[in-house]
C-alpha positions in Angstrom: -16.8 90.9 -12.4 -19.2 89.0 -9.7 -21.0 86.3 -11.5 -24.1 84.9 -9.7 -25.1 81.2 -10.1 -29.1 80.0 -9.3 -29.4 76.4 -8.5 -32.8 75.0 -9.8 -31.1 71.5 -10.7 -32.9 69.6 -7.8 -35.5 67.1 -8.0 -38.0 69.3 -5.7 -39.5 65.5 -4.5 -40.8 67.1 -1.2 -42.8 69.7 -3.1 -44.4 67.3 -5.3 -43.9 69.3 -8.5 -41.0 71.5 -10.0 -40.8 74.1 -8.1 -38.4 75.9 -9.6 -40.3 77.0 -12.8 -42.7 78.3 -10.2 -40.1 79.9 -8.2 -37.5 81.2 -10.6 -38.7 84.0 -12.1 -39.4 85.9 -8.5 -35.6 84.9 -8.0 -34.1 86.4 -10.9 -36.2 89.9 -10.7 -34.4 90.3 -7.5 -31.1 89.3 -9.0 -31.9 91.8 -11.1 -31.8 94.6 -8.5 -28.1 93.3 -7.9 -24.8 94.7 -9.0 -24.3 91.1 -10.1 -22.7 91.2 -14.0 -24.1 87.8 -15.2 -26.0 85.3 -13.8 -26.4 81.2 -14.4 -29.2 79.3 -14.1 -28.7 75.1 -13.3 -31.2 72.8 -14.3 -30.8 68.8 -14.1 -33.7 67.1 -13.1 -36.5 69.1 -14.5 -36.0 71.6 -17.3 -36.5 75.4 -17.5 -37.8 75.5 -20.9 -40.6 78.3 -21.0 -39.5 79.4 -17.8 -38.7 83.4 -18.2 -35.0 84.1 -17.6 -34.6 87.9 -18.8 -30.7 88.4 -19.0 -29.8 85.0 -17.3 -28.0 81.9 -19.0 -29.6 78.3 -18.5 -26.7 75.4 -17.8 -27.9 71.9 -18.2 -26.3 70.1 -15.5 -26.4 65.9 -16.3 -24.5 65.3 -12.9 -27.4 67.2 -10.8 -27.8 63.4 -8.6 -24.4 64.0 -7.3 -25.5 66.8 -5.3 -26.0 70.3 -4.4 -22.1 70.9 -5.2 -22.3 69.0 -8.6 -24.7 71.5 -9.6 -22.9 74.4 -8.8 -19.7 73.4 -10.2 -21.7 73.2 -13.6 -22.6 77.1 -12.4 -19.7 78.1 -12.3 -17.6 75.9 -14.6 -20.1 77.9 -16.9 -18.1 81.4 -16.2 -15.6 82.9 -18.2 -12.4 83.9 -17.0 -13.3 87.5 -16.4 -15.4 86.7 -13.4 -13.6 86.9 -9.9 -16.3 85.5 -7.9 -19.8 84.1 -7.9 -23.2 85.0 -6.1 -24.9 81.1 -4.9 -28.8 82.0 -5.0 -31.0 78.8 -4.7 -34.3 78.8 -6.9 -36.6 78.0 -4.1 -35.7 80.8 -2.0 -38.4 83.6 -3.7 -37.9 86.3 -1.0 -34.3 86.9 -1.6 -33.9 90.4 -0.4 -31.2 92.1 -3.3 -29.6 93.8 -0.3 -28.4 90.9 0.7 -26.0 90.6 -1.9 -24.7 93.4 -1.8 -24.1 93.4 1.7 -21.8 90.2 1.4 -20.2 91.7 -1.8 -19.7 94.8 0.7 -18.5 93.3 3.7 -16.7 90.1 2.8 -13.4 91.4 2.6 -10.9 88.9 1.4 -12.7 86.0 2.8 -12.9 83.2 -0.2 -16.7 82.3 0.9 -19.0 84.4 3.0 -22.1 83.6 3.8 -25.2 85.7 4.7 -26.2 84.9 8.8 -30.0 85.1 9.8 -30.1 85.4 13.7 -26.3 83.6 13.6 -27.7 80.5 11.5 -25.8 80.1 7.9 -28.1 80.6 4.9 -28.1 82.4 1.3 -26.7 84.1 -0.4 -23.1 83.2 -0.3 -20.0 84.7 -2.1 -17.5 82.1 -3.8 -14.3 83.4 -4.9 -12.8 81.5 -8.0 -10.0 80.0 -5.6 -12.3 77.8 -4.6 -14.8 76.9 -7.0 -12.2 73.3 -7.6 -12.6 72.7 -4.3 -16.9 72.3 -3.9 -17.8 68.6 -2.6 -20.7 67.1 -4.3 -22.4 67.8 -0.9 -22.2 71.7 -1.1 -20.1 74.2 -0.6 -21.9 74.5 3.2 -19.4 71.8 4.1 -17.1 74.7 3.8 -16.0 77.5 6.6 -17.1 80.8 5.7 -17.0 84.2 7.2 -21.0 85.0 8.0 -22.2 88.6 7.2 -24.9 89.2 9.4 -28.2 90.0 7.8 -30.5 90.1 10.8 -32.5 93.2 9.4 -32.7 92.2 6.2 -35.6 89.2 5.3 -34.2 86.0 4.6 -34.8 84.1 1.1 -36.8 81.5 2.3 -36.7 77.9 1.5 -39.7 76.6 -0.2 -39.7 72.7 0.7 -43.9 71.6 0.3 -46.3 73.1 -1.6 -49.1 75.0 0.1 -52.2 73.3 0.8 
């Protein structure tokens, strides 16, 4: 089964406000159109209560300071044994395009983390296989090598860092 694991455990400082409970739910619809089998949400410096999550499981993550990487080890500690690998979504990215997914789930072949490519520049989503969820540095697992699927015709998630004004 592919798990998929949303990271919302940030501070969101930048934005001035917690972004993620505005973010979230736009996030998980399209998770929804996914073949995805379960998905995790990560909180840490805000909480999600009241936040609408459908189907998906909220993880309290106390170690969310660490880092991006701290986080998603609580994601994905949070999986049971029957998942093989795990969708990385992050909560500020509201135009995640569910084809996306699927294309990396498609087209990653063996690879133990691919990475979706917007005009040849790394972003989300990104495929973990279980071999290497132990081995995600408190920084991310960016600081590993992946295989990039290219999604060039496909619109990228979008990083929401300031809030519009």
């Amino acid at each position: 089964m592919i798990g998929a694991v949303v990271l919302a455990a940030g501070e969101a400082s930048r934005y001035g406000a917690p972004k993620q409970r505005l973010l979230l739910p736009a996030v998980l619809d399209r998770l929804a159109q996914t073949s995805v089998g379960e998905v995790v949400v990560v909180e840490g410096a805000h909480t999600l209560e009241g936040v609408e999550l459908g189907e998906a499981r909220l993880v309290r993550c106390p170690d969310w300071g660490r880092g991006p990487g701290a986080s998603l080890r609580c994601g994905l500690d949070a999986f049971g044994a029957e998942v093989d690998a795990a969708v990385v979504v992050l909560a500020d990215g509201p135009n995640l395009d569910p084809r996306s997914v699927e294309r990396l789930l498609e087209e990653r072949g063996d690879a133990p983390i691919a990475a979706a490519s917007y005009d040849g520049i790394r972003g989300h989503p990104v495929v973990l296989a279980r071999a290497v969820w132990s081995s995600i540095p408190d920084e991310g697992a960016r600081r590993l090598e992946a295989v990039l699927v290219d999604c060039d015709d496909l619109q990228a998630p979008g990083d929401v860092d300031f809030a519009a004004g």
